[in-house]
N, C-alpha and C positions, 0 to 999 in steps of 0.2 A: 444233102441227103446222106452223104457216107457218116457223117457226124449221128445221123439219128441211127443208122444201120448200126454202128460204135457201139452204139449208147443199149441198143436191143440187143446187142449178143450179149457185153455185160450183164444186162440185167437175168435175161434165159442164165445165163451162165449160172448167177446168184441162187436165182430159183432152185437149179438143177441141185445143188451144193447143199440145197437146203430138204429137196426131195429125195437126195440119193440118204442122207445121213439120218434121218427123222424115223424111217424104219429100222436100223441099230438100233436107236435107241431103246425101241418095241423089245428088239429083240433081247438085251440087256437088264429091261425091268423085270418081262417073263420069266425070265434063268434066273435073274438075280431077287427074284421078290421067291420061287421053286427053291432056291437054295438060303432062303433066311435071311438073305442080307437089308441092309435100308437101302430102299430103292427113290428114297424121298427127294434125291439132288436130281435124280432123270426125270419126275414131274416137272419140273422146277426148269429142266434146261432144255425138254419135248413141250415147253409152252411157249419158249425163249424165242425157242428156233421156228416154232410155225408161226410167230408172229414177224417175223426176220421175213420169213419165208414168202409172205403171204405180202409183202410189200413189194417184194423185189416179184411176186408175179403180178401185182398191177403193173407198176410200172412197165415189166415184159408186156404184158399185153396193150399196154395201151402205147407203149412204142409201136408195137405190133401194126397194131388198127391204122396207127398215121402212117407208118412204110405203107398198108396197102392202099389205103387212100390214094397217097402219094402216086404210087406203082401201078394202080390197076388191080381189077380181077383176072387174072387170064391164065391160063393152062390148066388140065387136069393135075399138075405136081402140088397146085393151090389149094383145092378141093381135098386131097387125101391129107396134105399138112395139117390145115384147118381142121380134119377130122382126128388126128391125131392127138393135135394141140387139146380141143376138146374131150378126149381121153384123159389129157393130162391134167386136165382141170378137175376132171371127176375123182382121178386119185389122191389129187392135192386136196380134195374135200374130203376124201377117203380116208385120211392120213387126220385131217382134225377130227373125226370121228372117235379114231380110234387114242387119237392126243386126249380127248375130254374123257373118253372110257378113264382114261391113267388117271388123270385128276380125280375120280370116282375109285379108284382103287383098285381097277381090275381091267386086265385085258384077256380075253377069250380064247386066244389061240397059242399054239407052241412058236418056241423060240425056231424052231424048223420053217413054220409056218411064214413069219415074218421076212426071214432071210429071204422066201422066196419072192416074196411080195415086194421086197427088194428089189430084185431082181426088175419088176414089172415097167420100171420105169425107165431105165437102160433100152429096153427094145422100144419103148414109143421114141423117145429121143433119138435112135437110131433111124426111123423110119423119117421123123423129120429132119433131119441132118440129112439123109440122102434125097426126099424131096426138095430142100432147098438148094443143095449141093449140083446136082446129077438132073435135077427136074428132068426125071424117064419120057413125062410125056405133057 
């Protein structure tokens, strides 16, 4: 079981890698398509990266599913993880949304905007790292 546990934090890890960076790039087209420049290579490398991305979170998840097979359902620390996790799958959908806007030529929001949204996925992963970590209750 520590070999699947191994093999789940790698792939969360990938994911993450893949979640924290994919908003940059937002933010790089926005500025850089506002200030004139060809922003044609960040299409090209915010499709790269959410198809990267979007692998390394199957396989997260379905390592996931067999730990808790494995393990059991038990504690309320499972309950807020799993609600968490769920967050993060809704901005990892959030994030191809706004990948296919770029492929269409336009994204809606300022370079401020994105940084923050940015941001969004630092405090889910924080909140799951100390539910699994610290399991409060």
């Amino acid at each position: 079981m520590l070999w699947l546990k191994a093999i789940h934090i790698l792939f969360v890890m990938s994911w993450m890698a893949g979640i924290f960076y994919l908003p940059r790039i937002f933010v790089h087209y926005v500025e850089g398509k506002a200030a004139g420049q060809d922003v044609s290579r960040l299409v090209i490398m915010a499709k790269k990266l959410y198809g990267f991305m979007s692998i390394m979170m199957v396989i997260a998840i379905v390592t996931g599913l067999w730990l808790w097979l494995a393990y059991g359902f038990s504690g309320g620390w499972l309950h807020v993880k799993l609600l968490f996790v769920g967050l993060m799958l809704v901005y990892h959908f959030w994030c191809q949304k706004r990948m296919l806007e770029m492929q269409k030529g336009h994204l809606d929001h300022s370079g401020v905007f994105y940084r923050w949204m940015n941001e969004l996925p630092l405090v889910l992963l924080s909140v799951i790292l100390v539910m699994v970590v610290v399991k409060p209750f």
